[in-house]
Each structure stands twice: as structure tokens, then as C-alpha cells.
C-alpha positions as CSV (number, residue, x, y, z in Angstrom):
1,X,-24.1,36.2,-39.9
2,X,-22.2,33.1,-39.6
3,X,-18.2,33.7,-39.3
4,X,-17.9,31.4,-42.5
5,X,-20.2,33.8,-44.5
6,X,-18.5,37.1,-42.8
7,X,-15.2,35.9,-43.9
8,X,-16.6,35.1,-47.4
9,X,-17.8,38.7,-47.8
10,X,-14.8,39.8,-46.4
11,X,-12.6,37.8,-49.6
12,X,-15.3,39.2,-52.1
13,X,-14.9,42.8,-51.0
14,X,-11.2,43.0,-50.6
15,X,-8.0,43.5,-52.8
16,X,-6.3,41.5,-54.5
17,X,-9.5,39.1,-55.5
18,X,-9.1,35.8,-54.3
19,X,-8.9,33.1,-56.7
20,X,-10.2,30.7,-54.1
21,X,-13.8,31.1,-53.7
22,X,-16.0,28.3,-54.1
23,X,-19.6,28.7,-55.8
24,X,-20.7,26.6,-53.6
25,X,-20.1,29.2,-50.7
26,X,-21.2,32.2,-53.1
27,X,-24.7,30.7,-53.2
28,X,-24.3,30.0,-49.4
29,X,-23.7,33.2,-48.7
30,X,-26.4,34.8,-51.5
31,X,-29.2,32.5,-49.9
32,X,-28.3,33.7,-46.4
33,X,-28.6,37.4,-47.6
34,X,-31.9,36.7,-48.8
35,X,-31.5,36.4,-52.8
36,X,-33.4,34.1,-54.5
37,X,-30.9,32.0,-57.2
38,X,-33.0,30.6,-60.0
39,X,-31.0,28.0,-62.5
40,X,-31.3,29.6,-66.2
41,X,-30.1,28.3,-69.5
42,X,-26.7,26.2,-68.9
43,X,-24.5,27.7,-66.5
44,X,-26.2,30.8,-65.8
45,X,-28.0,31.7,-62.7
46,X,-31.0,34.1,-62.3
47,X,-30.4,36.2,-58.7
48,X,-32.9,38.4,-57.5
49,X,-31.4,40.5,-54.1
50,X,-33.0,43.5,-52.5
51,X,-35.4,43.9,-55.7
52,X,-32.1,44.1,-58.0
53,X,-31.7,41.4,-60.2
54,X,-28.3,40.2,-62.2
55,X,-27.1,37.1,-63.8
56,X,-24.5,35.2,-62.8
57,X,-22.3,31.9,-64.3
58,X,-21.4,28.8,-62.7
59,X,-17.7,27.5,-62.9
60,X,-17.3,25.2,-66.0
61,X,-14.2,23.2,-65.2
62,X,-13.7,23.9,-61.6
63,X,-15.8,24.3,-58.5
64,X,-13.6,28.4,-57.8
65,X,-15.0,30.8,-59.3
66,X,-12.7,33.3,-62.0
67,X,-11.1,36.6,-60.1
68,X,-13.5,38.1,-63.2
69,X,-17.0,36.5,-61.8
70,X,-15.7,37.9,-58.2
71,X,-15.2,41.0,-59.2
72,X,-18.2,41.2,-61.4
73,X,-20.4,39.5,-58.0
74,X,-18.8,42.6,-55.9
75,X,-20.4,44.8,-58.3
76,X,-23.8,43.7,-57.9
77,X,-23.9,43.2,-54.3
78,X,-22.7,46.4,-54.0
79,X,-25.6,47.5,-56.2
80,X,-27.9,45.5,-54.4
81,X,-27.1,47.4,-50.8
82,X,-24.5,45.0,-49.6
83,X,-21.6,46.0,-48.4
84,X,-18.7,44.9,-46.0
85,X,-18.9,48.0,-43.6
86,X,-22.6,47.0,-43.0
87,X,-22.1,43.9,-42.0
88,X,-18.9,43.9,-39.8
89,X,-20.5,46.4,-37.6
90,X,-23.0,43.9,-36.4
């Protein structure tokens, strides 16, 4: 894992949120973990990881995503069998 994408992870899994994550980087980082990110009906996004599949929305008026859709992304990948322990031991 790239050090860009560890210290992405890193912001998604810590407290407080941070309010300056990109969706740019999220899909970055959800393409490099091996999801596939299908483009639904406007702004939402289809993402299939490890067999678990959630929807997710892309930023209306800015390119950060909400401390909401952060919080809501940590859920899933958490569901999904990501987690920051796993990855900072490699």
C-alpha cells in the first residue's frame, strides 16, 4: 500500500473525522483495495468490496466529502474486512 493511501485510511479510521478528504482519493483508495465502483443514478455510486456491497454519494458542491459520508464509508469498510490495524502491520 502506497503511503498516500495508508495515510488516507489512517484519516478515515480516526477521530475527529476529517473534513478534508477528497472523493477523488476515496475511490483511489477503494480501487486499490480491490472494490469495484459502478456510477448509479446521479450522484450515487454502486461499490462492491470483499463480496459486500454498499452505496455511496459523490460530493455535490465540493470535491471533500461530508464528516457524515466519512463516517458512513468507515462503516462499510469495516464491514467489508478493512480495517487500519490490518494494514499498518504490513
Amino acid at each position: 500500500m502506497s503511503h498516500k493511501h495508508a495515510h488516507l485510511l489512517h484519516a478515515i479510521f480516526t477521530d475527529p473525522v476529517s473534513a478534508n478528504i477528497h472523493w477523488r482519493e476515496v475511490e483511489s483508495l477503494l480501487h486499490h483495495l480491490g472494490a469495484t465502483v459502478e456510477s448509479g443514478h446521479g450522484a450515487r455510486f454502486r461499490i462492491v468490496l470483499n463480496r459486500v456491497e454498499f452505496f455511496l454519494h459523490h460530493p455535490h458542491n465540493s470535491t471533500t466529502c461530508a464528516k457524515s459520508d466519512i463516517k458512513l464509508l468507515r462503516e462499510h469498510l469495516a464491514h467489508a474486512g478493512v480495517s487500519l490495524s490490518a494494514y499498518e502491520k504490513r
